[in-house]
TORKOL-4160 file (C-alpha; in steps of 0.2 Angstrom, whole numbers, padded with zeros to 4 digits, m for minus):
281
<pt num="1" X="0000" Y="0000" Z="0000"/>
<pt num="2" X="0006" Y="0018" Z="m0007"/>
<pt num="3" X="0003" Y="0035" Z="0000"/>
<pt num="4" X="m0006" Y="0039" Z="m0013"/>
<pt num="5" X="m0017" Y="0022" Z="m0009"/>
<pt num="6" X="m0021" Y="0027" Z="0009"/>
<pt num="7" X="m0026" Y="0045" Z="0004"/>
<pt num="8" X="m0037" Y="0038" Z="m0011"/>
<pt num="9" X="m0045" Y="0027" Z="0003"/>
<pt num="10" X="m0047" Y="0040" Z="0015"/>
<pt num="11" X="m0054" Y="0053" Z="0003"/>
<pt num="12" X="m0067" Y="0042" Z="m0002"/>
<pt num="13" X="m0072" Y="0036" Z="0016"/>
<pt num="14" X="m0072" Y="0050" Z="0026"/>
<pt num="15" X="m0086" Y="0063" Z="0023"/>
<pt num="16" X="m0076" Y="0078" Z="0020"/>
<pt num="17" X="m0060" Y="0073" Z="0015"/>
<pt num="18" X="m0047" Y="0073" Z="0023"/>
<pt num="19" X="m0030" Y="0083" Z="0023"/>
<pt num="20" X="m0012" Y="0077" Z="0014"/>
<pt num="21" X="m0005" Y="0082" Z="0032"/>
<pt num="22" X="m0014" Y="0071" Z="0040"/>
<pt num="23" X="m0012" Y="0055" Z="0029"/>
<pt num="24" X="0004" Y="0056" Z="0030"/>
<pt num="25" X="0005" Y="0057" Z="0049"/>
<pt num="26" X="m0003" Y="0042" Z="0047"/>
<pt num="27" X="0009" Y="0033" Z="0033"/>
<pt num="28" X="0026" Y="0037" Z="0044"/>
<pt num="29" X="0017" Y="0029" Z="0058"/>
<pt num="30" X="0014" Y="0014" Z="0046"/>
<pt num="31" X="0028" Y="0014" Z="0035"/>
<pt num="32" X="0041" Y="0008" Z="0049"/>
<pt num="33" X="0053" Y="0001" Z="0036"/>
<pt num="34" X="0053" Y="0019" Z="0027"/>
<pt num="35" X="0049" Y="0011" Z="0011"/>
<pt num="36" X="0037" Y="0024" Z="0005"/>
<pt num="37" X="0025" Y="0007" Z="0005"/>
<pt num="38" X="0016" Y="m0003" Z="0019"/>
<pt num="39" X="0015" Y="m0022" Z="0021"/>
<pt num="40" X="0000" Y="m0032" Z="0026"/>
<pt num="41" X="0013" Y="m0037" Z="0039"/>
<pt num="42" X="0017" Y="m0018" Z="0046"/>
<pt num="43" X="m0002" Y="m0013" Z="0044"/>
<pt num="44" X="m0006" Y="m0027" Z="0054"/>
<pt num="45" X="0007" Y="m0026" Z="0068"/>
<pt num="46" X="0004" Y="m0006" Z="0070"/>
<pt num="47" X="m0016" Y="m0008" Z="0071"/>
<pt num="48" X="m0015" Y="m0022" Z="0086"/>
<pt num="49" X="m0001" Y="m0013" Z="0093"/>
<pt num="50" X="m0013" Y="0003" Z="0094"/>
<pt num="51" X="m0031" Y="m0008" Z="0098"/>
<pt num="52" X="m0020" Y="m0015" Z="0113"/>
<pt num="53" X="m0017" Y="0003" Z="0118"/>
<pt num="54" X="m0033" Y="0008" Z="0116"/>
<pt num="55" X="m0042" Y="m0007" Z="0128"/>
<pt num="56" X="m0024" Y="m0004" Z="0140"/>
<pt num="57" X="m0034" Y="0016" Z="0141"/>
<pt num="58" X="m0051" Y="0012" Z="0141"/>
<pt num="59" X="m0047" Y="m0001" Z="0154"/>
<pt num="60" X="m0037" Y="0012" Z="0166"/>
<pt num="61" X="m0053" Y="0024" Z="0161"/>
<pt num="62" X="m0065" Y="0010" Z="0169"/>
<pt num="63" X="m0055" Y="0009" Z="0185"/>
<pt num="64" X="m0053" Y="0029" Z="0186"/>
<pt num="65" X="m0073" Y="0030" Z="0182"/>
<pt num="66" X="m0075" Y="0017" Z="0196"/>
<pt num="67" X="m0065" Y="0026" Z="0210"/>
<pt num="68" X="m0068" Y="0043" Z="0205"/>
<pt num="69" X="m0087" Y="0046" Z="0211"/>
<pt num="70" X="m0098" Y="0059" Z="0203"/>
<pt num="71" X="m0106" Y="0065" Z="0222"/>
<pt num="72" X="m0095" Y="0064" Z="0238"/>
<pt num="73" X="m0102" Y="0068" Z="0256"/>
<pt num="74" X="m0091" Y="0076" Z="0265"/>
<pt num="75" X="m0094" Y="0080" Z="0286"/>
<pt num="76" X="m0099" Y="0098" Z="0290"/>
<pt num="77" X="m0115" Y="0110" Z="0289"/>
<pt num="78" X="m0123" Y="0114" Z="0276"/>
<pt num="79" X="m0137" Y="0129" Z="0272"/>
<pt num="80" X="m0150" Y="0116" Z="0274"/>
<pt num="81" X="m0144" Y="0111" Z="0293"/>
<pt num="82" X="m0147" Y="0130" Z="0294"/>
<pt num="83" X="m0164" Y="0131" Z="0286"/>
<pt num="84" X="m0170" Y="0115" Z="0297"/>
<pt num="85" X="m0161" Y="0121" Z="0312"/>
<pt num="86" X="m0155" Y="0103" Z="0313"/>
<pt num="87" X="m0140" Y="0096" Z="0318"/>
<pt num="88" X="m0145" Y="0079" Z="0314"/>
<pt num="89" X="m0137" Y="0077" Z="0296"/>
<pt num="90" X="m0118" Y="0086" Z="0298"/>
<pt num="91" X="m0118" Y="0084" Z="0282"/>
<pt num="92" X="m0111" Y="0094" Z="0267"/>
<pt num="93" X="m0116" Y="0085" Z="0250"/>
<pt num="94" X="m0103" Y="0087" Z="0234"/>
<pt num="95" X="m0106" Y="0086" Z="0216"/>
<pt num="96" X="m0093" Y="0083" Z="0205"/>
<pt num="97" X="m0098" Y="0099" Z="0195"/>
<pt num="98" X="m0096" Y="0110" Z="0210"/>
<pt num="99" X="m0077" Y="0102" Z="0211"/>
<pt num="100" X="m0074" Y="0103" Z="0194"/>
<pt num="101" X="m0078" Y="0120" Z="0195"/>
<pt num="102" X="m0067" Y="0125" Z="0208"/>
<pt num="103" X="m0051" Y="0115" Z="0200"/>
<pt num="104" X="m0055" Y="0129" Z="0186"/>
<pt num="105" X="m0054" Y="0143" Z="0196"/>
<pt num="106" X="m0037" Y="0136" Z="0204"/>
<pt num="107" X="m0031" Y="0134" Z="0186"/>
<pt num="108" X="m0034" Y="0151" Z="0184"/>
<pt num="109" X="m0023" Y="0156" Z="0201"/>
<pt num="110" X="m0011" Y="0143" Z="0197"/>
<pt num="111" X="m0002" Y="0153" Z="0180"/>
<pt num="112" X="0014" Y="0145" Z="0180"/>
<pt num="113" X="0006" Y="0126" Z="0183"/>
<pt num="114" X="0018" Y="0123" Z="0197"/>
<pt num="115" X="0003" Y="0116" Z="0211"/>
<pt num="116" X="0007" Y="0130" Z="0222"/>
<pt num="117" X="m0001" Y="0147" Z="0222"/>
<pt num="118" X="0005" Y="0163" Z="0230"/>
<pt num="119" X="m0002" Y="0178" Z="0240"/>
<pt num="120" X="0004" Y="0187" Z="0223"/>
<pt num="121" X="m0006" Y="0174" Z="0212"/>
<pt num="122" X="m0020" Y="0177" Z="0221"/>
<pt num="123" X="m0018" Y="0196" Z="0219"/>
<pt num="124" X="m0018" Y="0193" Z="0201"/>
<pt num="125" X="m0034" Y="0184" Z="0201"/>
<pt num="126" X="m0043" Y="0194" Z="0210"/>
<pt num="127" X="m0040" Y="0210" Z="0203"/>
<pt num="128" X="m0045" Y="0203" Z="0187"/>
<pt num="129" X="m0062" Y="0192" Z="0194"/>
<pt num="130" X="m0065" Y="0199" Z="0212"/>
<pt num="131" X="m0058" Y="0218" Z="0214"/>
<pt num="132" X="m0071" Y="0220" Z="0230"/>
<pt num="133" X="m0063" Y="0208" Z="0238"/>
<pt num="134" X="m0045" Y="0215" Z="0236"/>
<pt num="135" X="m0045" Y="0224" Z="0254"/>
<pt num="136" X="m0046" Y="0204" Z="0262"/>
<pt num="137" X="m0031" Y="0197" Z="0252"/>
<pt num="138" X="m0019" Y="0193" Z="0267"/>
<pt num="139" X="m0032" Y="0186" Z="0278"/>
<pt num="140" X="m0041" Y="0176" Z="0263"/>
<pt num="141" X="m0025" Y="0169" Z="0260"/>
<pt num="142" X="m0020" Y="0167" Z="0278"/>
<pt num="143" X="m0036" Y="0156" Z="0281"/>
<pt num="144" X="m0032" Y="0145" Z="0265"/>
<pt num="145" X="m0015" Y="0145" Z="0272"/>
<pt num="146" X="m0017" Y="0137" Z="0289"/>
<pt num="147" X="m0004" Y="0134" Z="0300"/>
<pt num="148" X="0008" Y="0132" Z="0289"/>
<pt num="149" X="0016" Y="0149" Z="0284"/>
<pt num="150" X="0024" Y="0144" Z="0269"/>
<pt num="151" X="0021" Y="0158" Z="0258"/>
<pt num="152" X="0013" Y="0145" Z="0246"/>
<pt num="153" X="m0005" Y="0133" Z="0244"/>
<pt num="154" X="m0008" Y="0120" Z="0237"/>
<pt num="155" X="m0027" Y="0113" Z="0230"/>
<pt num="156" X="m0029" Y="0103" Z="0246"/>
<pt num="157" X="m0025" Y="0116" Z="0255"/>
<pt num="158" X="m0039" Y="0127" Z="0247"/>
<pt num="159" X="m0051" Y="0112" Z="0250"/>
<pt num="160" X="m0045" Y="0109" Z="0268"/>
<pt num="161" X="m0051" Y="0128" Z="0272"/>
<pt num="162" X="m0067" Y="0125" Z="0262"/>
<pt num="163" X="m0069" Y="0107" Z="0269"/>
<pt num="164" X="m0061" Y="0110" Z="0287"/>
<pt num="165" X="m0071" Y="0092" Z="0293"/>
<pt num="166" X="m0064" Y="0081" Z="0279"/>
<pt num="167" X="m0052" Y="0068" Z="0281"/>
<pt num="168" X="m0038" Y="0067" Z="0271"/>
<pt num="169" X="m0044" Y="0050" Z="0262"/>
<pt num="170" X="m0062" Y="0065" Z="0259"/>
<pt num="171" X="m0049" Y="0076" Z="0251"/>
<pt num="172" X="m0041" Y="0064" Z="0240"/>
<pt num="173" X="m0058" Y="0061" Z="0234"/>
<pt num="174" X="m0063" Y="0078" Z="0231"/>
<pt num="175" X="m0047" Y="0080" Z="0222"/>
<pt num="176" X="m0048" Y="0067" Z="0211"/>
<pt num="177" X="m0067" Y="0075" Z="0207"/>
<pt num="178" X="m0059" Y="0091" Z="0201"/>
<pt num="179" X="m0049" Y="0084" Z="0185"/>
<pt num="180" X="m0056" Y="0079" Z="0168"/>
<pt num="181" X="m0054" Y="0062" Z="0164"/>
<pt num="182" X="m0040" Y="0068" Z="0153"/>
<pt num="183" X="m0030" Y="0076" Z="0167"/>
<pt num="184" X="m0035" Y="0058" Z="0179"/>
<pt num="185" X="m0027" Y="0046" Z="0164"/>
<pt num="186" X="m0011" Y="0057" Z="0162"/>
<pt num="187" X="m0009" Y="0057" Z="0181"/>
<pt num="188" X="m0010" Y="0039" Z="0182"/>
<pt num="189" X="0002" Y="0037" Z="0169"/>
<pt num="190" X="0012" Y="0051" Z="0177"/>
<pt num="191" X="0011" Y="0042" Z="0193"/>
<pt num="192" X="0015" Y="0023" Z="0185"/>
<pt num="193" X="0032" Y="0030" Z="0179"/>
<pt num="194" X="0036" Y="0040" Z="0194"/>
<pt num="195" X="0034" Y="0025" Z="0203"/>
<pt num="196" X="0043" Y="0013" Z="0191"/>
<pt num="197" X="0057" Y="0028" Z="0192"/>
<pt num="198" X="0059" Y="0027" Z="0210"/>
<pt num="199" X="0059" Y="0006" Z="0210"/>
<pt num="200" X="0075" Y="0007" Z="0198"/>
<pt num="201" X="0082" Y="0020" Z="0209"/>
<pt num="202" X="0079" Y="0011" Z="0224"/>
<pt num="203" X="0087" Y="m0007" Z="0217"/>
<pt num="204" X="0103" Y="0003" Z="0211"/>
<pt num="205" X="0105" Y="0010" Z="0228"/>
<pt num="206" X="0100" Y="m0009" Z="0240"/>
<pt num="207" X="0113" Y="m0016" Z="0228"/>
<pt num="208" X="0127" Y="m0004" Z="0233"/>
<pt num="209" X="0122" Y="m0008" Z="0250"/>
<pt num="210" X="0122" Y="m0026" Z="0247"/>
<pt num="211" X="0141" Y="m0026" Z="0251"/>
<pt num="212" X="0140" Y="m0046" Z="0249"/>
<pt num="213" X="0130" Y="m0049" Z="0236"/>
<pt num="214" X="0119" Y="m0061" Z="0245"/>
<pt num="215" X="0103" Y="m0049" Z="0237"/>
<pt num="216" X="0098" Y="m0044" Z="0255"/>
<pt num="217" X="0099" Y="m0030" Z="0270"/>
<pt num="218" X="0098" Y="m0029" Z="0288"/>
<pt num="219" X="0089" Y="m0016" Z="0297"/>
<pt num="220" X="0103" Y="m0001" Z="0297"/>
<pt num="221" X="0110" Y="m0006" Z="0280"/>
<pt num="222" X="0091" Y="m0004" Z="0272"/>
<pt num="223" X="0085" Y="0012" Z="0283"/>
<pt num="224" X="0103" Y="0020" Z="0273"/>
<pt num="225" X="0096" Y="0016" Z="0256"/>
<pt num="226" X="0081" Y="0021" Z="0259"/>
<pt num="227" X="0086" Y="0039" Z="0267"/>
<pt num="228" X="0099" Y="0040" Z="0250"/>
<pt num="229" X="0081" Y="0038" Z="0237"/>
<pt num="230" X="0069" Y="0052" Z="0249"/>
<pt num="231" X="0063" Y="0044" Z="0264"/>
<pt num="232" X="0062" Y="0047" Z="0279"/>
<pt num="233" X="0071" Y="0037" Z="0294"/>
<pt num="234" X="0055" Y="0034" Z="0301"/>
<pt num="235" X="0047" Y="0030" Z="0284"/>
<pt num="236" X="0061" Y="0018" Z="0282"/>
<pt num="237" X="0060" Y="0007" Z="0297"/>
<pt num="238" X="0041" Y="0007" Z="0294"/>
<pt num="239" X="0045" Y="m0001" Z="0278"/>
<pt num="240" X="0059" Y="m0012" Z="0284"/>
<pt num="241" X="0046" Y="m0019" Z="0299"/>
<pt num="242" X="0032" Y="m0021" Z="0287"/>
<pt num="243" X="0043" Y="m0029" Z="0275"/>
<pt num="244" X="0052" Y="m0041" Z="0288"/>
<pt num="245" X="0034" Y="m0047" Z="0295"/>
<pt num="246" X="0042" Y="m0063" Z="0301"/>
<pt num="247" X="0058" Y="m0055" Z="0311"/>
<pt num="248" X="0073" Y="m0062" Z="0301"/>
<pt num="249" X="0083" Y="m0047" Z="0303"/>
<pt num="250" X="0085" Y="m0046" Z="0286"/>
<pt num="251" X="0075" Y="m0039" Z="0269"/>
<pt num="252" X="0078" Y="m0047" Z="0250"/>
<pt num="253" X="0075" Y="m0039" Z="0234"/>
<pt num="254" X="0061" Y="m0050" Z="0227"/>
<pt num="255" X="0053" Y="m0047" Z="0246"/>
<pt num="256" X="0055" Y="m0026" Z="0244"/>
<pt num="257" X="0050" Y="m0028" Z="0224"/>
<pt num="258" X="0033" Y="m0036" Z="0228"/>
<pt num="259" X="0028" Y="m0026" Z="0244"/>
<pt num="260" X="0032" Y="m0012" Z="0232"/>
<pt num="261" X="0021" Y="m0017" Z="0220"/>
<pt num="262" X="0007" Y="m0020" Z="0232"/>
<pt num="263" X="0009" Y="m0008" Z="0247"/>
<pt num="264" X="0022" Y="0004" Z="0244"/>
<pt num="265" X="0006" Y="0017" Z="0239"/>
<pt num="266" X="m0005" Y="0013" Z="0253"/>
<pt num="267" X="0010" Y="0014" Z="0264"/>
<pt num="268" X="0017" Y="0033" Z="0260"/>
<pt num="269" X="m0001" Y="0037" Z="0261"/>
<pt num="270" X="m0004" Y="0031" Z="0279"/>
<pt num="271" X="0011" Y="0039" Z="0283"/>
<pt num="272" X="0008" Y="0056" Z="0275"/>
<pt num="273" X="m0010" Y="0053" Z="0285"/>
<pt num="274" X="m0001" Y="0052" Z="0302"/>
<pt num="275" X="0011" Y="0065" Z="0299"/>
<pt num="276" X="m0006" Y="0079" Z="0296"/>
<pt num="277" X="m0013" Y="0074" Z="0311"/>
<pt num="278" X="0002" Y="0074" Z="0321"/>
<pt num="279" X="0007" Y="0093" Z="0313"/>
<pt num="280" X="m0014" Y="0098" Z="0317"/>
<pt num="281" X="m0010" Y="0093" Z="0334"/>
């Protein structure tokens, strides 16, 4: 098959037309020999290379779509506790719209795409969209802030002020609800090769602790690799115990690579938990 074969093809088929620029995207992807022809053999490799794709993202999409809900209840008040004069149902009830809505407006604040806004950033924003309520600034972004006094917010900060009775697994939720199904697929991605980042760094670093070569570390010898990749002593020894469930002193590669793959996520979640509610205190 020709260029000129795929264009004729398409020209016909598509209601329209469709543009030279176009087909030939779609040749170079196809033509992998750089022939200027296609093989039955290429066509067909490139099409089930591309239909596995496509069911490896509708597949992620579901699993997204299934732990991504479209309402979230979230404890607090609402105008309705108010209105009833009721504090039966502390309540407050979140539609993903009303998220989604707010994750706009953060956009907005956040020009430089960083995840961190500033007192200045929200200057900006509101003299263009909110003038009146210039003459709050400090204490607006003082109240987002909390007891931090970086200088800087994040989104779950903004949602930790607006939702000051969530729990941090409420405001991972909420999170999530902000971003398009887009922005969700390319965080997941984001986060798979992150993660597949940090594994490879972490095996160079066990093996050149692993003095011996025996493929294993005790206690003191782990808690150093793990300091040298980002963590925490704390963190570390939580990993090495969790790891070691049976005591033996020591922790092997295949051991750390599966409780990797299974808990490592959970884990740095639980321990990010404990460490807000230890700073609230």
């Amino acid at each position: 098959m020709s260029w000129a074969d795929l264009y004729a093809y398409f020209s016909k088929e598509v209601e329209g037309g469709v543009s030279a620029k176009s087909v030939d995207a779609l040749f170079k992807s196809l033509d992998r020999s750089s022939r200027g022809s296609v093989t039955l053999q290429e066509f067909t490799e490139v099409v089930t290379q591309r239909l596995s794709s496509l069911r490896a993202e509708k597949e992620l999409e579901m699993r997204l779509a299934e732990r991504v809900p479209r309402i979230h209840v979230v404890p607090g008040s609402n105008r309705l506790n108010c209105v009833a004069k009721t504090e039966v149902f502390r309540v407050q009830v979140v539609t993903r719209p009303m998220v989604r809505e707010l994750g706009q407006v953060w956009a907005e604040m956040d020009a430089d795409r960083d995840g961190r806004v500033s007192i200045a950033d929200l200057r900006r924003y509101f003299t263009r969209t909110q003038p009146g309520l210039l003459p709050f600034l400090t204490s607006i972004f003082r109240a987002i802030e909390g007891k931090g006094r970086t200088g800087m917010v994040t989104f779950q900060h903004l949602l930790k002020a607006l939702y000051p009775e969530a729990s941090p697994a409420d405001l991972r939720t909420l999170q999530a609800m902000s971003t398009s199904r887009k922005s969700r697929l390319a965080a997941a991605a984001a986060e798979a090769a992150a993660n597949d980042k940090l594994l490879a760094e972490i095996q160079g670093v066990f093996s050149v602790f692993d003095d011996d070569q025996r493929g294993e570390l005790d206690e003191e010898e782990f808690v150093s690799a793990m300091e040298l990749t980002g963590h925490t002593k704390e963190e570390a020894k939580g990993m090495f115990k969790a790891i070691d469930a049976e005591g033996s002193g020591v922790v092997r590669w295949a051991a750390f690579r599966k409780w990797y793959t299974s808990s490592y996520s959970r884990f740095m979640e639980e321990a990010q938990r404990k460490m807000l509610e230890e700073g609230a205190e």
